[in-house]
N, C-alpha and C positions, 0 to 999 in steps of 0.2 A: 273686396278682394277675394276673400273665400269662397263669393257664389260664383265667380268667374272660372274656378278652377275645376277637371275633372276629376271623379273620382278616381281613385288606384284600384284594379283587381276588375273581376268579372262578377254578375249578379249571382250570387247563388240560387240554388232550387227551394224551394218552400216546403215545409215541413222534413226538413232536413237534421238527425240528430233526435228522433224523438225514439219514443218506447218503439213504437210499428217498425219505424226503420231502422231498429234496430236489431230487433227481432227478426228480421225477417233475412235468410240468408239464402244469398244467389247460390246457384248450384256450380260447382269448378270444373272449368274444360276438362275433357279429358287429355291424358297423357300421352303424347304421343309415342308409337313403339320403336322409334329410334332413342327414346330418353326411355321407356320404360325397360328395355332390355338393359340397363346399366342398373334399374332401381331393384327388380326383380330380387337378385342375391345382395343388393343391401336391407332388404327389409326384415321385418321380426317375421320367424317360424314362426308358422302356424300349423295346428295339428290336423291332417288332413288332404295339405296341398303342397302341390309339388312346385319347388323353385328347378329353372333353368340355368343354367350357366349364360352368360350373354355373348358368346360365342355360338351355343346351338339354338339363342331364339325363334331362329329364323325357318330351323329345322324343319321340316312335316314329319308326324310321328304315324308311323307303316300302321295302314289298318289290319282288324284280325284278333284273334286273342294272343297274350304274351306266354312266351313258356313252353314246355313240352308236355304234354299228358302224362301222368305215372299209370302205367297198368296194375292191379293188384294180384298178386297169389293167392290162388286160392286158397293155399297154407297157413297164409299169413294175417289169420286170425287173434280177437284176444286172448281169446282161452290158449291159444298155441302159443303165443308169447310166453304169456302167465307158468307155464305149467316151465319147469327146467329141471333138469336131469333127469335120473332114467325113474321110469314108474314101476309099480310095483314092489313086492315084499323082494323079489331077487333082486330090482335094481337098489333099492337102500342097502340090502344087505353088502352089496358092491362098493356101493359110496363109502359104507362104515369103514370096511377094510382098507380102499386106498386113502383113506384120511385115518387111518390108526396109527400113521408113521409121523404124525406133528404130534410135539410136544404139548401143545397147549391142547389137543382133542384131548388130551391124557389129566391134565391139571387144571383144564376150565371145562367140564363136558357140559353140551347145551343144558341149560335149564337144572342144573346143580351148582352150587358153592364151591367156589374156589379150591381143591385138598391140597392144603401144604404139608402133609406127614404128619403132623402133631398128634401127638398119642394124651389126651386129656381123661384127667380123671372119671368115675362112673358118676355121672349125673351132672358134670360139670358146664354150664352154661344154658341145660336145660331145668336142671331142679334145684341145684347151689348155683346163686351168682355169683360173677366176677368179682374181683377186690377185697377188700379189706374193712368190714365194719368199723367205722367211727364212732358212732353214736353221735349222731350229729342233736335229737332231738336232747342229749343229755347235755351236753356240752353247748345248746343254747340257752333251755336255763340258767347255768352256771355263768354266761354271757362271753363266752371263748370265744364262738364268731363274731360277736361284737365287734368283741378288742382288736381280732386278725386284719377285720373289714374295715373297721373306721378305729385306728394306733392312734391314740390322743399322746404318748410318752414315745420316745425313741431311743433305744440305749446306744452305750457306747457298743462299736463292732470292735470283736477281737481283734490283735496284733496280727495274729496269724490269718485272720480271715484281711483285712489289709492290706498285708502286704501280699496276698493274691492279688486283690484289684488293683496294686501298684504294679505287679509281674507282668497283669495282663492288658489293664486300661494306662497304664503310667497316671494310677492315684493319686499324685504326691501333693503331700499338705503343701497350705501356702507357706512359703520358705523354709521348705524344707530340702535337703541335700541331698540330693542322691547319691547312694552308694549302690554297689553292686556285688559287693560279698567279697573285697579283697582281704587279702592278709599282707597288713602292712608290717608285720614282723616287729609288734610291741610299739607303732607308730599311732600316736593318736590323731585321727586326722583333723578334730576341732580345734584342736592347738597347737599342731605346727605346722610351720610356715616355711611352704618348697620355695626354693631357687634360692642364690644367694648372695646375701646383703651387701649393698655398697657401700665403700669404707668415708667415700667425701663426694660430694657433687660434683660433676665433670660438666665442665662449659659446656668441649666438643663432643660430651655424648653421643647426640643425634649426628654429626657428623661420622665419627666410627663407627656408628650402626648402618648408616646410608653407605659410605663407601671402607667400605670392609677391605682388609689387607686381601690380596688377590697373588698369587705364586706366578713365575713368569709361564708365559705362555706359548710357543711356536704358533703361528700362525704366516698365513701371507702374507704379504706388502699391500695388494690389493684391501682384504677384509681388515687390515689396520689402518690404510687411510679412511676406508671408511666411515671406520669407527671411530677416526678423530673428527673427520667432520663431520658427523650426523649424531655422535654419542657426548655429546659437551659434559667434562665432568663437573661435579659441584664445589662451586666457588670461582670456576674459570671462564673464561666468556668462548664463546663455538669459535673455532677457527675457521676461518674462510677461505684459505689457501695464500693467503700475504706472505708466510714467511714464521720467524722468529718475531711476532712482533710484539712480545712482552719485553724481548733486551733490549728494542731498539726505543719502544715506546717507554721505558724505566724513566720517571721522573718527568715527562713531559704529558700536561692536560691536551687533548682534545677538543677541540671546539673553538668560537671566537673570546678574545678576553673583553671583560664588561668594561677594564680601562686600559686602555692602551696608554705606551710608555711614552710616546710624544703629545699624548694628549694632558692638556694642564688637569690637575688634580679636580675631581671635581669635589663638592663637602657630602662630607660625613651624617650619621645620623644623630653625632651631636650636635654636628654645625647647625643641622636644620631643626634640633629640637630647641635649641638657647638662641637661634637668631644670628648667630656670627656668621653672618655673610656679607660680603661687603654691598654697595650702593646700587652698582647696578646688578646685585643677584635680584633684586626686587620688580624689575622690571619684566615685564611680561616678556614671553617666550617669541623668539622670531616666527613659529610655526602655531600660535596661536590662532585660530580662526583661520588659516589658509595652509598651502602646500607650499613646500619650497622645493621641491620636486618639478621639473619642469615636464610640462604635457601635462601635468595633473593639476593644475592650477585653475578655478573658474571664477575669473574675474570678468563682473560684468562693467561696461562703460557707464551705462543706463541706469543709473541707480532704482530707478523705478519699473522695473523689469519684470515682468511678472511669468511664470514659468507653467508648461502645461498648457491644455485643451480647454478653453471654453464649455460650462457645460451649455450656454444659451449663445450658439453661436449666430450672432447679426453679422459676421462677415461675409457668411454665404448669403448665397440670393435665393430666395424663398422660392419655393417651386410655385406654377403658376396653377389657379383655382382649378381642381376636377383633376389634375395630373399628374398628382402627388401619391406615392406609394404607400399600398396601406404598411409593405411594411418598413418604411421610412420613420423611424422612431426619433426623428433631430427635433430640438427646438428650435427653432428659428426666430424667437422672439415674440410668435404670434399667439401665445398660449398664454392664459393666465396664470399670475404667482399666488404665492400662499397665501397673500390677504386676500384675493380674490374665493381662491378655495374655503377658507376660514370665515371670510364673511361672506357667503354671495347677495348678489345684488338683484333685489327683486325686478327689475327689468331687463330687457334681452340686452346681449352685450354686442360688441362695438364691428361682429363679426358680417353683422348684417349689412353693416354699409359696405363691404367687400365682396359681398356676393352679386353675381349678374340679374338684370331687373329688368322687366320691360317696359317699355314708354304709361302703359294702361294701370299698371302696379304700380307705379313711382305716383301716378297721379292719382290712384284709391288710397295711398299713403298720407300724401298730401291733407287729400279730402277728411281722412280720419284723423289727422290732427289738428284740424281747424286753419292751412294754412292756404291763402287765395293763391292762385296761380292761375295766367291766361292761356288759352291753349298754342298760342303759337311760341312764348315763351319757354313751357315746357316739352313743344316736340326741338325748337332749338338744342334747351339744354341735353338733352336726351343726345341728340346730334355730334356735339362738341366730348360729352364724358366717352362717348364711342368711340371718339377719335384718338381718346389720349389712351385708352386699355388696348394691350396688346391681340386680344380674342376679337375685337370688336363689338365687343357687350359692351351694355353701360352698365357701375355700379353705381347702389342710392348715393354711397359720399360724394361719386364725381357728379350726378345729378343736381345735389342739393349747392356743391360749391359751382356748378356751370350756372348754375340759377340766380345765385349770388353777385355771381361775376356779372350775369347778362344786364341785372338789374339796378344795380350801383353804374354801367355804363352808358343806361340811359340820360 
């Protein structure tokens, strides 16, 4: 059966995938200049060469040299740049003068020190220095820069050095009080205690705090209605515009009552905690497991009813071989279940016999199982399994039952 069959696909070439051929690289068409005028200003600058725009690729660029010649001056030498302002001992002397009216020719003149007026002692900075001898070389024996540089001890800082960096940084020790230098006029402020004391606990406190006595007010009718219904006070529910309907509403609940007065009593929480109810309180509930609500009722006839989608539905009719959608994702019943998946079965499965087979196949099949068949019996059977599939192919099952048939009716 297998030598009978052609091979799939076309022979490939030989030495195909080796080091040569792989190495070895064709050279790329070139580009044509209706795509390369688009590629031109997308590619990477380079230094050197010029991109076009792909609107002027098409351009001719005018021959000739670009630009306009510059003529030179003959004046216009470096030495003649170089040299600025007037030459000579009369032209500096000129320069001096109209630059003796800035301030700074006066208090920076070129190439001297700054003069700020300072009148300094005789020798002062050239033969006595600046400052103030330490004796540094005395005081590090003694180990004074030590101590300055590396303070193994830290004392306390004075009050008064303190309460500078509390004036200026806000220093203040952890819990400590801030004062600010009042005179409380013989009041100490660590021990007594402002505002004053409540004589008993008041329920409505927070109530008199929240709505505080208030003096009459003139206002509009508008800005009062308002304020009645958008400003709800506390403890009263927002008006809505009904009316008076705290006098009318005095003594009567809102809402449905849980027992109504024609209705029989129903028990208590002691009746149902001791049991005292009579014979038939024990009996189950009318509305237990169903509705007594009509339209909401689902009472099936069929006790054996089973509700929902198939997920293997055999009611549909199987699509026929080659015409099924791949993406048709139904069961049809033609797919194996779990114990198939969980064990499979070393030999092919039963799909085979449902596939189209031709007369020479069915009979290599035969032959491979050791089964005799004469040749007019098997183009017969071939014949008849044709007849009965809707393609007009045969499959091996209707072959091997047409074979059956043919041969039990001899």
């Amino acid at each position: 059966m297998a030598g009978s069959r052609l091979q799939a696909g076309k022979p490939g070439r030989k030495n195909v995938g080796n080091t040569a051929e792989c190495l070895t690289f064709e050279e790329a068409p070139d580009v044509p200049d209706e795509v390369r005028r688009y590629q031109s200003a997308n590619l990477q600058q380079e230094a050197g060469r010029t991109y076009k725009h792909f609107g002027s690729f098409f351009d001719r660029v005018p021959e000739g040299p670009f630009g306009v010649n510059t003529e030179q001056h003959p004046d216009d030498t470096v030495s003649n740049v170089i040299k600025q302002g007037r030459q000579g001992m009369v032209g500096q002397v000129q320069d001096e003068i109209g630059e003796a009216v800035y301030e700074t020719r006066r208090r920076e003149p070129l190439g001297r020190s700054m003069v700020r007026g300072h009148e300094l002692p005789d020798g002062m900075g050239s033969e006595v220095p600046f400052g103030r001898p330490l004796g540094a070389k005395e005081l590090d024996r003694q180990g004074q820069v030590r101590e300055v540089m590396e303070a193994t001890k830290t004392g306390e800082d004075d009050e008064s050095v303190r309460q500078m960096y509390v004036r200026t940084h806000g220093d203040y020790a952890p819990g400590e009080q801030r004062r600010r230098g009042y005179n409380w006029g013989g009041v100490d402020p660590d021990s007594n205690v402002f505002g004053r004391p409540g004589a008993k606990k008041d329920p409505m406190e927070m109530k008199k705090i929240m709505s505080y006595p208030q003096g009459p007010s003139v206002v509009s009718r508008t800005l009062a209605d308002y304020k009645l219904g958008n400003e709800p006070e506390l403890g009263r529910v927002r008006t809505l515009g009904f009316g008076d309907r705290e006098t009318v509403m005095s003594g009567t609940a809102a809402g449905v009552p849980s027992l109504h007065p024609k209705m029989p009593a129903e028990p208590g929480v002691e009746v149902l905690l001791r049991h005292q109810y009579s014979g038939g309180g024990c009996e189950p509930d009318p509305d237990l497991g169903r509705s007594l609500r009509p339209g909401y009722r689902n009472i099936v006839e069929d006790p054996d009813k089973v509700f929902g989608v198939p997920t293997v539905r055999t009611d549909l009719p199987m699509p026929q071989p080659g015409s099924r959608s791949v993406a048709d994702a139904q069961n049809y019943g033609n797919e194996p279940d779990a114990a198939a998946l969980l064990f499979p079965a070393g030999f092919v499965s039963d799909d085979i016999l449902t596939q189209p087979i031709s007369l020479e196949e069915a009979k290599e099949l035969c032959d491979a199982a050791g089964v005799q068949i004469e040749e007019a019996v098997a183009a017969r059977a071939w014949e008849e399994g044709a007849r009965t599939h809707p393609g007009g192919q045969c499959t091996f099952g209707a072959f091997l039952r047409m074979k059956e048939k043919i041969e039990l009716g001899r």
